[in-house]
Each structure stands twice: as structure tokens, then as C-alpha cells.
VOPAGU-2260 file (C-alpha; in pm, 1 decimal, decimal comma):
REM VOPAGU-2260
SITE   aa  ch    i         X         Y         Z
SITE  UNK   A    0   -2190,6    4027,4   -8265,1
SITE  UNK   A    1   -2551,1    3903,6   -8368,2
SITE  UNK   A    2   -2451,4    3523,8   -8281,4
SITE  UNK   A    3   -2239,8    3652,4   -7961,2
SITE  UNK   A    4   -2607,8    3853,3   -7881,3
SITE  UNK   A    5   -2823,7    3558,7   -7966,7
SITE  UNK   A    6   -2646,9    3297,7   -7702,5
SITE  UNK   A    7   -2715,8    3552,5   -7454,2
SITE  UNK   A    8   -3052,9    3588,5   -7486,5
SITE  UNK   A    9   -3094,9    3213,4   -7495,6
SITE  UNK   A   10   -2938,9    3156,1   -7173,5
SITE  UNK   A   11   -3096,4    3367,7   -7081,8
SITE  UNK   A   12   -3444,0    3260,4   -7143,8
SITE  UNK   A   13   -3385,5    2940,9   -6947,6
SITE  UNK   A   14   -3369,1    2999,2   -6528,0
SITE  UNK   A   15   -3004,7    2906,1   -6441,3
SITE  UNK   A   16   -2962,7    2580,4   -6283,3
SITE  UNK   A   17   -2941,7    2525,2   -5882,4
SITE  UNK   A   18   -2854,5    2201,5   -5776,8
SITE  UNK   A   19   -2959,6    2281,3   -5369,4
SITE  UNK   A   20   -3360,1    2384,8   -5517,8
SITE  UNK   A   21   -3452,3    1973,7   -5485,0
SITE  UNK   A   22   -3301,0    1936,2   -5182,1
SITE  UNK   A   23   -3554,1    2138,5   -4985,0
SITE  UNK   A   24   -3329,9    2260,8   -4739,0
SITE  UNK   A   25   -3332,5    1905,3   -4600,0
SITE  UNK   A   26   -2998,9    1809,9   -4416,4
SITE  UNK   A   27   -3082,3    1510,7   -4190,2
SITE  UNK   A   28   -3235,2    1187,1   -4266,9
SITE  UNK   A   29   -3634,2    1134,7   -4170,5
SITE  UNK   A   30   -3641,4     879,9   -3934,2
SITE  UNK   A   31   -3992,7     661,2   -3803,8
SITE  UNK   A   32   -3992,4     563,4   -3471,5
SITE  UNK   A   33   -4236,5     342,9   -3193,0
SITE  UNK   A   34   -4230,9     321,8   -2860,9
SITE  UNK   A   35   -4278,0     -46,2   -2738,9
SITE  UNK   A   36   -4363,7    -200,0   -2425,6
SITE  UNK   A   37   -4054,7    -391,3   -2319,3
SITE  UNK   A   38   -4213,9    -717,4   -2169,2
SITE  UNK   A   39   -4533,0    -761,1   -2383,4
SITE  UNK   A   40   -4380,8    -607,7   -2713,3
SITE  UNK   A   41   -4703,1    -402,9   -2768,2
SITE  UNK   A   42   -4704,0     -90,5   -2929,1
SITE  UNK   A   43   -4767,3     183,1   -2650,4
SITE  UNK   A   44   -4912,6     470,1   -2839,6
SITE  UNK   A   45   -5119,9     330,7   -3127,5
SITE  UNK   A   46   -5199,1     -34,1   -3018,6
SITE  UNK   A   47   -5518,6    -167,4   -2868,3
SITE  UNK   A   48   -5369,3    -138,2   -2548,4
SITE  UNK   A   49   -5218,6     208,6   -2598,0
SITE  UNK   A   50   -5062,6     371,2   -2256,5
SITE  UNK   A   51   -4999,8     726,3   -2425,1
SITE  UNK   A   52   -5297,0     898,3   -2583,7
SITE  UNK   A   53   -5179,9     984,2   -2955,4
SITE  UNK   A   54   -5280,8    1349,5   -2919,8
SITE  UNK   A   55   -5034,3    1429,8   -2646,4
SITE  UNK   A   56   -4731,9    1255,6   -2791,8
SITE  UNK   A   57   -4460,8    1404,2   -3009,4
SITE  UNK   A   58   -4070,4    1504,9   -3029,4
SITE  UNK   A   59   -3932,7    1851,7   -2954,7
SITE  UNK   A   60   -3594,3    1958,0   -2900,0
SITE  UNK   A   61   -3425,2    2211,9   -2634,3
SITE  UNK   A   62   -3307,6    2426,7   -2895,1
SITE  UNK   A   63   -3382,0    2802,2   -2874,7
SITE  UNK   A   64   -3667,3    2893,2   -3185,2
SITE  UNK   A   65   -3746,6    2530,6   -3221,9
SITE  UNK   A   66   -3895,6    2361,8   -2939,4
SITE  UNK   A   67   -4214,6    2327,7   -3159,6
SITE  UNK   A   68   -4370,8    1961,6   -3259,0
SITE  UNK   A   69   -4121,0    1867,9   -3473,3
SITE  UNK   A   70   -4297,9    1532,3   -3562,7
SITE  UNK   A   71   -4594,0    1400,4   -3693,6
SITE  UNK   A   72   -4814,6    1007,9   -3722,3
SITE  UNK   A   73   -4711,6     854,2   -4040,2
SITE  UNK   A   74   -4908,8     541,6   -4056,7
SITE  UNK   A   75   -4949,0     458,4   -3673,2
SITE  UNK   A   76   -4541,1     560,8   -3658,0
SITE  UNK   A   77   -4384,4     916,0   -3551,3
SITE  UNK   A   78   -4167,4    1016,4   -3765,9
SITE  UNK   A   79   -3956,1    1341,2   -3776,5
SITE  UNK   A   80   -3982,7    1645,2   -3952,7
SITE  UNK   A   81   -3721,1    1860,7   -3854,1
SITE  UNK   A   82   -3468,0    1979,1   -4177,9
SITE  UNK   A   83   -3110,8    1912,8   -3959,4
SITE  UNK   A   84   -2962,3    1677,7   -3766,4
SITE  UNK   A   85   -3015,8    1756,5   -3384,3
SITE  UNK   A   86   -2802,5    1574,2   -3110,3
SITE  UNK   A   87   -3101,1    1521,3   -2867,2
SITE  UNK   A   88   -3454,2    1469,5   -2932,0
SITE  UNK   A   89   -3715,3    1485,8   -2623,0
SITE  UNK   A   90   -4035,3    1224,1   -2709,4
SITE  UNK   A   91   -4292,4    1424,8   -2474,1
SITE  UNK   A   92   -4533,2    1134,0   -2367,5
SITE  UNK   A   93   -4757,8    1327,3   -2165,0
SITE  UNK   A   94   -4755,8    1676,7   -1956,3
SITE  UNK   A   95   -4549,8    1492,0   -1718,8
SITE  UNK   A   96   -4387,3    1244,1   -1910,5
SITE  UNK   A   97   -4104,9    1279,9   -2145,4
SITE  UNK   A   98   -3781,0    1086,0   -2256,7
SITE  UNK   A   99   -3460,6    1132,9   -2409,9
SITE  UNK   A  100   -3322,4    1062,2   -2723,5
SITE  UNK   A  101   -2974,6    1072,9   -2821,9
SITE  UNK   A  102   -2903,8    1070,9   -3198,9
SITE  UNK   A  103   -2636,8     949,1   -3358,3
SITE  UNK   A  104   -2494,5    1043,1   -3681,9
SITE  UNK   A  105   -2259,1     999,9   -4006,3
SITE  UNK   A  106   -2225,1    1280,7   -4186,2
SITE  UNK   A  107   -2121,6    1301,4   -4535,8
SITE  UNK   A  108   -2045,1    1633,5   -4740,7
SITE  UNK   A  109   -2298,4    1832,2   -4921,2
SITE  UNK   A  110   -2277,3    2169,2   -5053,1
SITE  UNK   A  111   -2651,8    2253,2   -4971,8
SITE  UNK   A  112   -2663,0    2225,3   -4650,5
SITE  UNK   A  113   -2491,5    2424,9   -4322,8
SITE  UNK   A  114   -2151,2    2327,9   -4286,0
SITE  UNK   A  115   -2167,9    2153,4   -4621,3
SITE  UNK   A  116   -2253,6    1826,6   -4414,8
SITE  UNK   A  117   -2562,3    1567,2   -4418,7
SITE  UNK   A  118   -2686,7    1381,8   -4132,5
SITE  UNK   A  119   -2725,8    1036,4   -4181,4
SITE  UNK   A  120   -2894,1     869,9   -3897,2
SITE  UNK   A  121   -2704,7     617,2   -3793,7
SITE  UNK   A  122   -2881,3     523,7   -3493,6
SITE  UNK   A  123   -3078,4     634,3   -3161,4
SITE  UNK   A  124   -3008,4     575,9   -2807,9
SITE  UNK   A  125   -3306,8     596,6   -2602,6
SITE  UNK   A  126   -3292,4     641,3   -2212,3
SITE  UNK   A  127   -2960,0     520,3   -2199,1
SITE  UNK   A  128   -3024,8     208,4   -2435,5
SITE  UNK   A  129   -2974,5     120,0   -2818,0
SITE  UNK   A  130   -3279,7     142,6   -3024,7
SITE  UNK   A  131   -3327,4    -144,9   -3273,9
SITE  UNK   A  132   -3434,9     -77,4   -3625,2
SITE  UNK   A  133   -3667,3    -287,9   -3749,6
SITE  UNK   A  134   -3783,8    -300,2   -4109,4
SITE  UNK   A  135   -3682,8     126,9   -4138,5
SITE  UNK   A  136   -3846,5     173,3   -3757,5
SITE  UNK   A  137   -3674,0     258,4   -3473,1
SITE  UNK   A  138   -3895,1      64,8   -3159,9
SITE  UNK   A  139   -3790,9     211,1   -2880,4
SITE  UNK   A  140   -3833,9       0,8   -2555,3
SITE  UNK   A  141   -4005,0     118,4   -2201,8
């Protein structure tokens, strides 16, 4: 009964293993994007000759509780920060500027997130077209 009482209070002495605690609740791939001027190939936010002024620029969604910033600059690059995969992504531009993203995913099966699945980003249509992904970065072209 002593060994029996000993195991006991070594396991319990040690906090139990999770494996979801590293995941951080994260359930979709980050993804950097750049918007891109389609004839000069200039970057149109944080280039010299930047259309959009960086301050007014982010991505938000239509969904109810989260239509937030749900982005932030990552080395003159937007990249997301929302935790699941959403289908459509709107890049505001300016008070009266905004465009649509459509997001495209494969999801695989993990047991720490909703629905036990994972986003992977496979890809972004923007206004219609394909985004390329260039070196990790989605340039998106106006």
C-alpha cells in the first residue's frame, strides 16, 4: 500500500500532460500578404510610391464578434492574426476602399482545434483572381 501510495503522489507532483497547451489555440496557418501594383510591380502600401497610407490598411472579416483588425505589419508585409481559418477576408484599403479575399483551404485533422480540423492555406483569390506566392508572400495584384 506504501509503494501503491507513493506512485500517486508522484504523479501527482508533476502537472498532467496536454498536448493542445503548445498549440495556442491556433487552427489556421499565418499567412503574409502585399498588395502590388499590377503594371509597375510596385508595392502599394509600403513602397516609395505607396497609394494606401499604412495606418488605414488592414484585414477584417464579416463575421459577427470579430470584425476587429485581425492583422498586423510584419516587416513591410500584413500578415494575419486571426486563430481559424475564415472563408473571406476583407483588406480595408481606406474608408472607402476595400477588397475581397477568398481563402482557400486543406484541412487536415487535429484534435485541438474546432471540428478537430487545421486550416492549411492553400491559396487566396483576390478580386476574382489567383494570388501568387512568392518566396512565403502572397502579392496580390490591383
Amino acid at each position: 500500500m506504501l509503494k501503491l501510495t507513493l506512485v500517486f503522489l508522484l504523479f501527482s507532483a508533476f502537472p498532467h500532460c496536454n498536448k493542445c497547451i503548445d498549440n495556442h489555440e491556433r487552427c489556421s496557418d499565418n499567412f503574409d500578404l502585399i498588395l502590388v501594383d499590377k503594371s509597375s510591380g510596385e508595392n502599394l502600401i509600403f513602397g516609395p510610391n505607396a497609394v494606401y497610407h499604412q495606418d488605414s490598411v488592414y484585414l477584417t472579416t464579416n463575421i459577427p464578434g470579430y470584425r476587429a483588425n485581425h492583422s498586423f505589419f510584419n516587416n513591410e508585409k500584413i500578415q494575419s492574426s486571426l486563430n481559424f481559418p475564415v472563408d473571406t477576408f476583407f483588406l480595408r484599403l481606406s474608408v472607402l476602399d476595400s477588397d475581397t479575399l477568398i481563402m482557400k483551404y486543406n484541412y487536415v485533422a487535429n484534435d485541438c482545434c474546432a471540428n478537430e480540423r487545421y486550416g492549411k492555406l492553400s491559396g487566396i483569390i483576390y478580386n476574382g483572381s489567383k494570388a501568387e506566392k512568392i518566396d512565403g508572400v502572397y502579392n496580390l495584384l490591383k
